[in-house]
C-alpha positions in Angstrom: -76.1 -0.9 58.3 -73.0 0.4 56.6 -69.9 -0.9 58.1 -67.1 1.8 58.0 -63.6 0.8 56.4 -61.3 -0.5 58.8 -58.3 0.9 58.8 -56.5 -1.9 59.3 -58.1 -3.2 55.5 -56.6 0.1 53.9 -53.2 -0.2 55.3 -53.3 -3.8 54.0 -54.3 -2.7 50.5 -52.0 0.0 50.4 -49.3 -2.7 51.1 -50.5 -5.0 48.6 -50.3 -2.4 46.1 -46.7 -1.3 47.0 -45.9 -5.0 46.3 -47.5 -5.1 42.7 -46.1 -1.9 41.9 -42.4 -2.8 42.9 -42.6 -6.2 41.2 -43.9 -3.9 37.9 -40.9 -1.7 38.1 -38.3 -5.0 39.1 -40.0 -6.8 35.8 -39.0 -3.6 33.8 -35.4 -3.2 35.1 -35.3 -6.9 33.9 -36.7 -6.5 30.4 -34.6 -3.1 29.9 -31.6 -4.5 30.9 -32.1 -7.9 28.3 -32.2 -5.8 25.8 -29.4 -3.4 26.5 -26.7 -4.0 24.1 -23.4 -4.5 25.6 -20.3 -3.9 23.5 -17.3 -6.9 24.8 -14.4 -5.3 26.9 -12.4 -7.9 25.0 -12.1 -9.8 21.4 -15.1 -10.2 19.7 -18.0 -8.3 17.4 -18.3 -4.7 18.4 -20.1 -2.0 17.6 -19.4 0.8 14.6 -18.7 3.2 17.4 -16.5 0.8 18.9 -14.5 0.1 15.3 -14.2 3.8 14.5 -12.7 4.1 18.0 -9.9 1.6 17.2 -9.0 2.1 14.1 -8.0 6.0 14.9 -6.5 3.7 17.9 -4.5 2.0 15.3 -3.2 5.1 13.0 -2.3 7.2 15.9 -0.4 4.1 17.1 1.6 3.6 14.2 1.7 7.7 13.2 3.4 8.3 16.7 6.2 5.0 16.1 6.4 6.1 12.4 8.5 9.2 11.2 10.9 9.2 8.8 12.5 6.3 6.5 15.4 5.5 9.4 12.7 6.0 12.1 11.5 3.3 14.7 9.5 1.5 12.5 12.0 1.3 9.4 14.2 -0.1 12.2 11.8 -2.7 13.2 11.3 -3.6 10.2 15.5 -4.7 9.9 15.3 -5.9 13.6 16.0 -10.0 11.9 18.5 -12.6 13.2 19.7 -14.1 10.3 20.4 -17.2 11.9 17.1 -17.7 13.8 15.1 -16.7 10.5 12.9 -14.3 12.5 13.2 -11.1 14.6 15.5 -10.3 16.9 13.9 -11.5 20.6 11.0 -12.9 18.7 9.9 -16.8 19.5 9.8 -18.0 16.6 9.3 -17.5 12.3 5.5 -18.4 12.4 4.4 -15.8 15.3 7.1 -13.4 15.7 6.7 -12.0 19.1 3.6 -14.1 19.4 2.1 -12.4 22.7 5.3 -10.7 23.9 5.9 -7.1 23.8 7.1 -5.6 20.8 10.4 -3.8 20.9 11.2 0.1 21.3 8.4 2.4 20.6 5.6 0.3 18.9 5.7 -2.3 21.4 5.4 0.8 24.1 2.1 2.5 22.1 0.4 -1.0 21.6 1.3 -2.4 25.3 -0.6 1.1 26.5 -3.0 1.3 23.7 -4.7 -2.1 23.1 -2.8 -4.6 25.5 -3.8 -2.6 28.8 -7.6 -2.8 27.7 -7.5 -6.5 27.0 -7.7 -6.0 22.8 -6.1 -9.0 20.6 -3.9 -7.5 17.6 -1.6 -9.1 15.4 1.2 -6.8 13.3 2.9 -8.3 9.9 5.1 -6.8 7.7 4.3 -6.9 4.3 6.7 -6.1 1.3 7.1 -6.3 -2.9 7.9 -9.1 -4.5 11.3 -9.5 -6.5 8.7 -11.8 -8.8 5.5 -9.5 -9.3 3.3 -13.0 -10.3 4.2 -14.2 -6.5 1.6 -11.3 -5.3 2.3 -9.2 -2.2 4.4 -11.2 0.8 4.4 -10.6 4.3 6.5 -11.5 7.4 4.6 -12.1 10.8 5.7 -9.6 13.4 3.9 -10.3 16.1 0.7 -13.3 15.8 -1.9 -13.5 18.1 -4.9 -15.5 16.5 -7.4 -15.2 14.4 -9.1 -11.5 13.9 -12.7 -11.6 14.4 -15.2 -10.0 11.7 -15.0 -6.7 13.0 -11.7 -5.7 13.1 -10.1 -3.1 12.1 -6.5 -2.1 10.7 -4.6 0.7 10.2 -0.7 0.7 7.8 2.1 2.9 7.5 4.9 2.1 5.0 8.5 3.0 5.2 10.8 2.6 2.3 14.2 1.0 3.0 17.2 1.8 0.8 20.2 -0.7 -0.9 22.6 0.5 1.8 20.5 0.2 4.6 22.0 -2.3 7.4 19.7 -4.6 9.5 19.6 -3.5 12.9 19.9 -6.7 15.1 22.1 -7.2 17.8 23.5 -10.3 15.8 23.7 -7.9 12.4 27.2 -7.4 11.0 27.6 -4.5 8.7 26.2 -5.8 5.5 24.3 -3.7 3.2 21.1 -5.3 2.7 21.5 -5.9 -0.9 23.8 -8.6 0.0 21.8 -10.5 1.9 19.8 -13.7 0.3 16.0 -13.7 0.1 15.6 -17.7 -0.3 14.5 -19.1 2.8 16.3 -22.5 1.7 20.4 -22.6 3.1 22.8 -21.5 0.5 19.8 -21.4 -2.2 19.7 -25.3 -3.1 15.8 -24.9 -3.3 15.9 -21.3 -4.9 18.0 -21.7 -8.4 17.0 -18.5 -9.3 17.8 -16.7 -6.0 21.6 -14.8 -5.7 22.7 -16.5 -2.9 25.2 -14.5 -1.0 27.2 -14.7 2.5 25.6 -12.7 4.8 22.5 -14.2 6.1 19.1 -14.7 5.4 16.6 -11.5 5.3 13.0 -12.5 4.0 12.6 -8.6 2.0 14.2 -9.2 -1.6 15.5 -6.1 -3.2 12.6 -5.5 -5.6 12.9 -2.0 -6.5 15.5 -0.9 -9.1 17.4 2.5 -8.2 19.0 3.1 -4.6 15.2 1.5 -3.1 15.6 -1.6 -1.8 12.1 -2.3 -1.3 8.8 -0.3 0.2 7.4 -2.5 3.5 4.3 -2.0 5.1 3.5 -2.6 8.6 0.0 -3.5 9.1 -1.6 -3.6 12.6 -5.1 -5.5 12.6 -7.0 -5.2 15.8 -10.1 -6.9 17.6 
């Protein structure tokens, strides 16, 4: 004789298979979310999407602290203490501001920009040589480590002009023309340098005319 199904044996089977079908769907989650990619909050490789994001980042940073050739940036770029041989504020010549804010308007747009999100960037200034065999220099502004392989970097460039001033606190009213380029005192390393009396400022005048010298300021981000 036939025995009917117990009811009991259905719920059981219906429970068994509510098990088996959740642990199917868990295993999924798990595999689905291994093999999401994640793109970092912070430093490190990111995505293209990521990159193009930034680097507008970066050139509406530096368009909005930019304008004209006496303009935040073009006074950043004179912000030097002579006697400290770095910028104004700055901690010292081999990382500028290091990981302190920037001054005026830059260090505003990068502080609310990159800085609030957790993003490493370093900004240099870089500027013509008075010798063109010497190659391109460049100043650290602000150094923060090492960029990784995807970073990105935007520039702007201001031109500065013989009777320009430099715009430090510390700065008398010398024209930068007079001031020496050779990082040695008084020149004794630089016999070829015009060693004057006002101070130490690491752009030479390498431009003939009333153009002292065209500097870019180079923001690299990561």
């Amino acid at each position: 004789m036939r025995r009917q199904p117990d009811p009991d044996d259905r719920g059981q089977a219906f429970t068994l298979e509510g098990i088996i079908s959740a642990i199917i769907v868990l295993t999924a989650l798990l595999y689905a979310l291994q093999a999401v990619v994640i793109t970092p909050t912070t430093g490190g490789t990111v995505d293209q999407g990521v990159r193009t994001e930034l680097q507008r980042q970066a050139d509406d940073v530096l368009s909005l602290a930019g304008g004209d050739d006496d303009g935040q940036l073009s006074e950043l770029t004179r912000n030097w203490s002579q006697s400290r041989r770095t910028f104004y504020g700055a901690v010292n010549p081999n990382i500028g501001f290091g990981n302190q804010r920037l001054p005026g308007e830059l260090g505003t747009l990068l502080n609310g920009t990159f800085d609030s999100r957790d993003r490493q960037y370093n900004v240099v200034m870089r500027y013509l040589p008075k010798d063109e065999s010497k190659g391109i220099q460049q100043t650290a502004i602000a150094s923060r480590g090492t960029p990784s392989d995807s970073s990105v970097s935007a520039t702007y460039r201001v031109t500065l002009y013989d009777n320009m001033t430099l715009t430090s606190p510390t700065a008398g009213s010398a024209e930068l023309w007079q001031y020496d380029t050779c990082p040695a005192v008084n020149g004794e390393d630089c016999p070829d340098s015009e060693s004057y009396q006002s101070g130490y400022y690491p752009v030479p005048n390498a431009v003939d005319g009333a153009v002292y010298n065209v500097v870019e300021i180079r923001v690299i981000v990561w």
